[in-house]
C-alpha positions in Angstrom: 0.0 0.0 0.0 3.0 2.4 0.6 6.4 2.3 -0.3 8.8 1.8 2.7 11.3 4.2 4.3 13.8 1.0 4.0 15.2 -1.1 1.2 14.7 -4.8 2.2 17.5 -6.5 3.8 19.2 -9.9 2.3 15.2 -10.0 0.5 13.3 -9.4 3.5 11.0 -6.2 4.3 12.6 -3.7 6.4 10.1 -1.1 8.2 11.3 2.0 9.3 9.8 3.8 12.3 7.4 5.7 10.3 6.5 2.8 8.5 5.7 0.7 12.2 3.0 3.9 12.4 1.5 3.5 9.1 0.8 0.1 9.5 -0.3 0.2 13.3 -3.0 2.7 11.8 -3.6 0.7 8.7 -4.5 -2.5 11.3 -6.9 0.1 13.5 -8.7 1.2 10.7 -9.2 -2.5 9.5 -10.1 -3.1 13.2 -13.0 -0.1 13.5 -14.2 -1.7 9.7 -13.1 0.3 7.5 -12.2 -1.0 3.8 -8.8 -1.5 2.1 -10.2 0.5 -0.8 -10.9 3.2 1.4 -8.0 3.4 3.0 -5.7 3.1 -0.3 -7.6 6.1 -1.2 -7.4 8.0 1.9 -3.5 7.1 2.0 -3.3 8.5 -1.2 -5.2 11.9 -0.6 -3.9 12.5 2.4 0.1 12.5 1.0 -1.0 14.7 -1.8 -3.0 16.9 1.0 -0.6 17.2 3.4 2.5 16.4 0.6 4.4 13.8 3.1 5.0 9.9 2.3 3.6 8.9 5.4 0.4 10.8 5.9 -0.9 8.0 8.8 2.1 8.6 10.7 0.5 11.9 11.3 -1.4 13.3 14.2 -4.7 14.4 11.8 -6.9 10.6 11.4 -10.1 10.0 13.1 -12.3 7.4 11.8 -16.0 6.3 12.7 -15.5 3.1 11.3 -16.8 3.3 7.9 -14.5 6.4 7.0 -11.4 7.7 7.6 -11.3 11.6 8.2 -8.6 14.1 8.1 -8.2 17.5 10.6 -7.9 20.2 8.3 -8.4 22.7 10.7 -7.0 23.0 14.4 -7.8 21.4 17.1 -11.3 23.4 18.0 -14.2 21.2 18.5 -16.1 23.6 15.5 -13.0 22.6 13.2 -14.1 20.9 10.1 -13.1 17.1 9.2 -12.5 16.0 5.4 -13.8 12.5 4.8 -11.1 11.3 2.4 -13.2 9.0 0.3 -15.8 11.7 -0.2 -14.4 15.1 -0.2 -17.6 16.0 2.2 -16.9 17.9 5.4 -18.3 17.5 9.1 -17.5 18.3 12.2 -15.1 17.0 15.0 -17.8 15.9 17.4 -19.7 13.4 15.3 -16.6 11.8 14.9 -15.2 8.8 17.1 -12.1 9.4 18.9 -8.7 9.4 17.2 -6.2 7.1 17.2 -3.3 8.3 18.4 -3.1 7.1 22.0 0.3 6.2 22.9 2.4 8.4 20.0 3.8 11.0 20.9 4.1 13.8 18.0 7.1 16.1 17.3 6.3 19.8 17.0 5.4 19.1 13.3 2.5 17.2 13.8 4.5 13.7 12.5 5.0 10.5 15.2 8.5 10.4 17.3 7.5 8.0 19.6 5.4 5.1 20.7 4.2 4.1 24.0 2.3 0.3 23.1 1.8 -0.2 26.6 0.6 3.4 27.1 2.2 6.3 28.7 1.4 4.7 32.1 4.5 1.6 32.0 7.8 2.1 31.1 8.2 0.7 27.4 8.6 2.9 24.7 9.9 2.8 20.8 12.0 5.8 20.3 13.7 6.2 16.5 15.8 8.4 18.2 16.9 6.1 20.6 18.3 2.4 20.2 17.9 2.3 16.6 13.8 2.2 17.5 14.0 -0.9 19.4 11.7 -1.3 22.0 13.1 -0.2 25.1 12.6 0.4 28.8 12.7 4.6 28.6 14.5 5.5 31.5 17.8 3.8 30.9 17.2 2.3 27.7 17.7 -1.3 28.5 16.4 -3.4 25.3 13.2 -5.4 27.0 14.4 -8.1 24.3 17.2 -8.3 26.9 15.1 -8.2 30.2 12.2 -10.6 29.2 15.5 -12.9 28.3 17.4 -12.7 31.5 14.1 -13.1 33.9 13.5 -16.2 32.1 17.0 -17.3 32.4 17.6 -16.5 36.2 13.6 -16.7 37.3 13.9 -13.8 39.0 12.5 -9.9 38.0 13.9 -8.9 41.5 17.4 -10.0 40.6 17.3 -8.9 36.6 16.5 -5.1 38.2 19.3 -5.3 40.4 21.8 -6.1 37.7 20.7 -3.9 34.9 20.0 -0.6 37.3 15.8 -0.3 36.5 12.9 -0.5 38.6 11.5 -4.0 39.3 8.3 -2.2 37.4 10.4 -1.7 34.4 11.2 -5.2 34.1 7.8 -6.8 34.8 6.4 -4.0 31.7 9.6 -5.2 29.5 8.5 -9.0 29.9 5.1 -8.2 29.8 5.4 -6.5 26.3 7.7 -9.4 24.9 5.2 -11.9 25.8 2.5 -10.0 24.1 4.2 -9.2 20.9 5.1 -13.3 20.9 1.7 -14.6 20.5 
């Protein structure tokens, strides 16, 4: 549907950060019911509307399931919304909510970071940071590398000791492995 930030790697797809965003929004507006052919089209109206390659990756997207919708105004409640399949305008409050829990946005509206646990636990996935792999924010401990060593040693009290993070941190680290490995 959209061409990667990455060249694959020895033949196999490589997604860069902004790519992780388009897709996580790809599979919410799938979820909520909306079409593939509406949201090839939106995709594509949206780059030309906003001129970026990854329009999703954006903080403007609200859909109510059938639709996906595009902030073209501010962030008023009275601002108008541009359904991207029609061209038709509405307004913010007949909308569902938007999608963009977790991300955090950069000054120019576009995704820098992901919390996929929510801003509430300790995991985060930071381009900036790490090379974008998931990490435990504070120190930036991989929780590849936690959720590893507490099922080696059998012990989050003893993996927090050696690596310098909060017992917390460890138990959100193997708690986002194991859900990412079903």
């Amino acid at each position: 549907m959209w061409r990667g930030a990455l060249a694959p790697i020895d033949d196999t797809t490589s997604l860069g950060f902004l790519d992780l965003m388009e897709i996580r929004f790809v599979d919410a507006f799938l979820e909520a019911g909306v079409s593939w052919k509406r949201i090839r089209l939106a995709s594509h109206r949206a780059a030309v509307l906003f001129g970026v390659d990854h329009p999703f990756a954006t903080r403007r997207f609200v859909t109510d399931g059938s639709s996906i919708f595009a902030e073209i105004g501010g962030d008023a409640a009275d601002d108008p919304l541009l359904d991207l399949a029609t061209n038709q305008l509405l307004f913010k409050r007949i909308v569902a909510a938007s999608l963009v829990a977790g991300i955090e946005f950069s000054d120019a509206g576009v995704a820098a970071r992901w919390w996929p646990m929510g801003r509430k636990h300790h995991v985060v996935l930071d381009p900036a940071r790490s090379m974008g792999e998931p990490i435990v924010v504070v120190v930036g401990v991989a929780t590849v590398v936690l959720a590893e060593a507490v099922q080696a040693e059998e012990s989050v009290e003893r993996v927090a000791r050696w690596f310098d993070v909060s017992v917390a941190e460890v138990r959100d680290a193997v708690a986002f492995e194991a859900k990412i490995a079903v």
